[in-house]
C-alpha angles and dihedrals in degrees: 000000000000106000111202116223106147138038133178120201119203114199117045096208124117090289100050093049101044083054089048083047091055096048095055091049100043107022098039095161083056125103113221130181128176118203118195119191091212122080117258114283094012114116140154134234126022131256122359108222126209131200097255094254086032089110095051093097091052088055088050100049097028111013081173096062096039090055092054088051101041099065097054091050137110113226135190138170102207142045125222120209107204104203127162098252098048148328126260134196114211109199124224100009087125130176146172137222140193123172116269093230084047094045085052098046096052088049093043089048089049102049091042085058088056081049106260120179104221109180104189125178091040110112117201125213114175122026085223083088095072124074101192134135086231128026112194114195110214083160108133128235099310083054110174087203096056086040086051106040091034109130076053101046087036092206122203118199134175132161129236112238099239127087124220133177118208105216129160136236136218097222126063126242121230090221137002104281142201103202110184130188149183135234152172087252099046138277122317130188139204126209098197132161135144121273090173136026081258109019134075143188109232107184109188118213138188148161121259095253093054093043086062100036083056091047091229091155094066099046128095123238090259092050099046085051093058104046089041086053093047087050092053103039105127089055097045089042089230102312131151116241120244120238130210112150085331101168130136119263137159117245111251128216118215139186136174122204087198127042092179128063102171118290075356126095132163130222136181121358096353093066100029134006125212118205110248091234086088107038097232097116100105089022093066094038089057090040085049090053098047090054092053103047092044095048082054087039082056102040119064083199117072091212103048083053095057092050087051088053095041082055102032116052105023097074089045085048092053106052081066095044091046089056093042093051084044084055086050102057090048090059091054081073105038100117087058095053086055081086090072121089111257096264099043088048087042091054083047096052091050089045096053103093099052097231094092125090134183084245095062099032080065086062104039099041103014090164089060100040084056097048097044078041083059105030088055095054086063104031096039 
């Protein structure tokens, strides 16, 4: 038998502290300390959105938790599409938003309280520097434990073609939007929502082709601000784009075959990445945490929880992963389904990541099932 009396957590992100969080609540005997590489308060990135019922499962498993987050969040019951030949609601496509740095500052409050020790501003760079019975690795894409541990985790990783830039904005969004435009130089989209009653995350995407005719590869952060700022005007009433490591970058799509190497096991996006186009990146981290904590709550042997882990929580991950990289692909093509007339681009756009029915259109957006229903009927 393989007792558990000490754990190290790399990465101190949303992922890293709600495991830290767990292990307080459910392993109390347990020593736990989070190490973050990035000085307190700093973080990248704006608001993190969730599908509108996407925290159930944090009320269910931690009420405590959920009720520090809620109040701090931004909520909406529909979606907008903005196309150029018109704009769509779609009812009932809710979500929700918090700031990424306020996210992290709740998480990081709460596990202090349960008596967390969170070291920031220590990089790390050998594992060889924790002497711990479990390392968990809640590290990010660019993980030094996968990189470390990689013939074991056996990582596949590929890159969608198109490019993006995650900026901010100074105005809020009534809904999350897709605002989509055309150009000279080709078609362009923005991801945007509120994350603050004044504040908004505003994500530009575009295919490969644009992104060079643009010339995107040889700007500077300021200068791709600008321009993107100049393109999007009328959404954004004349306002300037935040920056905050807003570089362009191509969305990558990782898999692990492996999420154990040993005393060494991997959550969140440094095992698997979700593409942002359906909000399921932190969701999946924290779901990923509480598998893993309850399968060692429920095992007295370290090793026979981490099986239990290993068997338990991938196939569940993927299904997600697998629709999020489905949303992806639709996106590739974007600038060709701008042909369509806006409902029938808007019934396209509900329909790209496989999971959604008729059936169940009719009960997320049932305004909208009904109209396509009747716009159909006459347009064929």
């Amino acid at each position: 038998m393989s007792q558990l009396s000490t754990i190290e957590i790399l990465g101190g992100g949303p992922g890293g502290l709600y495991t830290a969080i767990l292990i307080r609540r459910l392993l109390p005997h347990v020593k736990v300390r989070v190490t973050e590489q990035n000085p307190e308060g700093a973080t990248f990135g704006f608001g993190v959105v969730f599908s509108d019922r996407a925290l159930d499962f944090l009320k269910a498993d931690d009420a405590e938790t959920h009720d520090l987050i809620v109040p701090h969040m931004e909520r909406w019951q529909d979606m907008t599409l903005n196309l150029p030949k018109g704009q769509v609601t779609l009812d009932g496509v809710g979500f929700t938003a918090v700031g990424r740095l306020e996210l992290i500052e709740i998480l990081k409050d709460r596990a202090r309280d349960l008596g967390v020790e969170i070291r920031f501003k220590t990089r790390i760079d050998s594992l060889d520097a924790f002497d711990a019975d479990l390392v968990i690795g809640a590290d990010g894409l660019n993980s030094l434990m996968r990189q470390s541990f990689e013939d074991q985790f056996r990582p596949k990783i590929e890159y969608f073609d198109n490019h993006f830039a995650w900026f901010g904005a100074t105005i809020p969004f009534d809904t999350l939007t897709q605002t989509f435009i055309e150009t000279d130089k080709g078609p362009l989209n923005a991801h945007h929502y509120r994350f603050a009653p004044d504040r908004s995350t505003f994500i530009v995407e575009c295919e490969d082709a644009t992104y060079k005719a643009f010339g995107f590869d040889a700007m500077s952060e300021e200068e791709s601000a600008k321009l993107c700022s100049t393109l999007f005007a009328d959404v954004l009433k004349g306002t300037d784009l935040v920056m905050n490591k807003s570089n362009w970058r191509q969305f990558p799509r990782l898999w692990c075959e492996s999420w154990i190497a040993g005393r060494n096991v991997l959550l969140g996006d440094a095992v698997h990445t979700a593409h942002f186009s359906i909000g399921s990146g932190t969701r999946l981290a924290m779901e990923d945490a509480i598998a893993l904590i309850h399968a060692l709550k429920d095992h007295d042997d370290i090793d026979e929880a981490l099986a239990a882990y290993q068997a338990q929580r991938p196939p569940v991950a993927r299904k997600i992963v697998d629709a999020a990289n489905t949303s992806a692909t639709w996106y590739e093509s974007f600038g060709e389904k701008l042909r369509l007339a806006p409902m029938d681009f808007a019934h396209d756009y509900l329909m790209r990541s496989g999971r959604m029915t008729p059936e169940r259109l009719h009960q997320i957006a049932p305004k909208f099932a009904a109209d396509y229903e009747a716009y159909s009927a006459v347009h064929g």
